[in-house]
MARZALUM-327091 format. One record per atom (N, C-alpha, C, CB): x, y, z. Coordinates in steps of 0.2 Angstrom, whole numbers, padded with zeros to 4 digits, always signed. Each point is the difference from the previous one (the first is absolute). Glycine has a CB too. Layout:
BEGIN
XYZ;...
***
This chain:
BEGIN
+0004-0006+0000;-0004+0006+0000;+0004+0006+0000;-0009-0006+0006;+0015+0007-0003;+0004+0004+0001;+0005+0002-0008;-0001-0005+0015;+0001-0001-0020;+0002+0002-0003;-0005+0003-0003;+0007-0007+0003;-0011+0005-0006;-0006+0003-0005;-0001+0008+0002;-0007-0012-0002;+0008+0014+0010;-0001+0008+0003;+0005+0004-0004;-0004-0004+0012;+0011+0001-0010;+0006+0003-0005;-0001+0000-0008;+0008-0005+0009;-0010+0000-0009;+0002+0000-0009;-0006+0006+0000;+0003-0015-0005;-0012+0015+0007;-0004+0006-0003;+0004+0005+0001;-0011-0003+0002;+0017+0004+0006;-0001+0007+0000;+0006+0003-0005;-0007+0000+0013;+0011-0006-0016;+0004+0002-0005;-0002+0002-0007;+0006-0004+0007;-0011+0002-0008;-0008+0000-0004;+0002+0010-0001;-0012-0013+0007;+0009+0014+0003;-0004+0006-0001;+0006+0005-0002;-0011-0002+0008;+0017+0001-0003;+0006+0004-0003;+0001+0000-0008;+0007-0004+0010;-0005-0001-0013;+0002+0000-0007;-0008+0007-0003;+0006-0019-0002;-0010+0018+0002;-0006+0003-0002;+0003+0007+0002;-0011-0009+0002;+0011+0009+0002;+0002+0008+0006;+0005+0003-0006;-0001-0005+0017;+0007+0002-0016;+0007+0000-0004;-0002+0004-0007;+0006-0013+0007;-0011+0008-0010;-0001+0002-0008;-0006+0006+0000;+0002-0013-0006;-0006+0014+0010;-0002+0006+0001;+0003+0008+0000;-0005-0009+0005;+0009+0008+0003;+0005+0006+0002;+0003+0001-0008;+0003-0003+0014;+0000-0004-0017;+0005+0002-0007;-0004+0006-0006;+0006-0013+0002;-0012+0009-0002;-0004+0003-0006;-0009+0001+0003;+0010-0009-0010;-0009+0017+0009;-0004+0002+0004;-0006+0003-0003;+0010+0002+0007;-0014-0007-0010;-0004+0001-0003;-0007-0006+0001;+0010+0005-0008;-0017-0003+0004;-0007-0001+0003;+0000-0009+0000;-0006+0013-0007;+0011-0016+0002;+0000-0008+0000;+0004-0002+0004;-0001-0002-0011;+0005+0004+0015;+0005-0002+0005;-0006+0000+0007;+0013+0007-0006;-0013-0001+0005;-0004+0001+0008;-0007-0004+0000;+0005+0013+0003;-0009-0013-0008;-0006-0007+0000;+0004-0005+0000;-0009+0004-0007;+0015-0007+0006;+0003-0008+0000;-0001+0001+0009;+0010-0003-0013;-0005+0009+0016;+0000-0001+0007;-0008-0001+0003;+0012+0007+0000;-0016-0006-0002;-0006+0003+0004;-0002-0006+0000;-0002+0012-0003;+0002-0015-0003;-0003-0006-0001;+0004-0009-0001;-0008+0011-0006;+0014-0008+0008;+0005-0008+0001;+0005+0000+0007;+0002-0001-0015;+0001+0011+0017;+0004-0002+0006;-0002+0000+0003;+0006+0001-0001;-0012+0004+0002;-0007+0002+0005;+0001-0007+0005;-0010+0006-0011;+0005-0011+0007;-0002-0007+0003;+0003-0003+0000;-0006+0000-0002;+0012+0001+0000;+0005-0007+0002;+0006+0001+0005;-0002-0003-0012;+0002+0010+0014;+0002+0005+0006;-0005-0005+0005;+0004+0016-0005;-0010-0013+0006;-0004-0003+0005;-0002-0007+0000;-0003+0010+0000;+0003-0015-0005;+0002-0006+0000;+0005-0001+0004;-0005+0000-0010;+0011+0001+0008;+0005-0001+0004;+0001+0003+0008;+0003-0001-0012;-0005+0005+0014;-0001+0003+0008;-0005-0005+0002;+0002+0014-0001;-0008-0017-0001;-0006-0003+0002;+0004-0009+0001;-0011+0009-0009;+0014-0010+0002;+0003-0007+0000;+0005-0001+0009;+0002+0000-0017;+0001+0007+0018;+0008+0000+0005;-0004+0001+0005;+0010+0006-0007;-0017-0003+0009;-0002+0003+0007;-0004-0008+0001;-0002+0016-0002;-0002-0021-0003;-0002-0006+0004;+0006-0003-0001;-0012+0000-0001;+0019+0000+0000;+0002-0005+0001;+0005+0002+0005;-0003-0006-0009;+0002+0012+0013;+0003+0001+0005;-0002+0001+0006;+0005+0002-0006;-0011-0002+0006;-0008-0005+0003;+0001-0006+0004;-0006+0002-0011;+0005-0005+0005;+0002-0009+0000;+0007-0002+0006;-0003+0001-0016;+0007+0003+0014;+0007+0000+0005;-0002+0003+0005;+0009+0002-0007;-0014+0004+0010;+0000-0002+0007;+0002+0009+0002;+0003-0017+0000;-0001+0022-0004;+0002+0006-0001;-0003+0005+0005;+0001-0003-0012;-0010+0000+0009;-0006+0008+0005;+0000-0004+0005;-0010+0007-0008;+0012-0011+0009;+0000-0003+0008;-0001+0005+0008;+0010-0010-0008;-0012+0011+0013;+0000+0004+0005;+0006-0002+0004;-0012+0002-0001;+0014-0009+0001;+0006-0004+0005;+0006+0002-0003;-0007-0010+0003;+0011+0013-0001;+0006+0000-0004;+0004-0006-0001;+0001+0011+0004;+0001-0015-0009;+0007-0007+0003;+0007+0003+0003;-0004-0008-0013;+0006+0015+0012;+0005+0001+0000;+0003+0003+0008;-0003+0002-0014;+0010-0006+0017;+0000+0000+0004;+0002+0007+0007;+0001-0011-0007;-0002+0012+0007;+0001+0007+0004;+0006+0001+0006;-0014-0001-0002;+0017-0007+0004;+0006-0001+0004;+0005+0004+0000;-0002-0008+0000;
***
């Protein structure tokens, strides 16, 4: 899962990248409509799988000694 988070959010960079370069109406619809979601895809993929591990937890594991 962690991989597929990286890979979208190098999705949304690459998009971002060709945007900033070429700063025109077909660039920024590609972002709006490919890095858009695949930014939040990936933050959605990384937040339940850091869930899963036990993250938003109230108990800290971490020792305090």
């Amino acid at each position: 899962m962690m991989r597929i988070a990286a890979l979208l959010a190098l999705i949304a960079l690459g998009v971002l990248i060709v945007t900033a370069a070429h700063l025109d109406g077909a660039t920024a619809t590609m972002f709006s409509l490919v890095g858009i979601p695949a930014l939040a895809a990936a933050l959605g993929l990384y937040i339940i799988h850091r869930w899963q591990m036990g993250a938003f937890r109230r108990e800290s594991r971490a020792s305090t000694g």
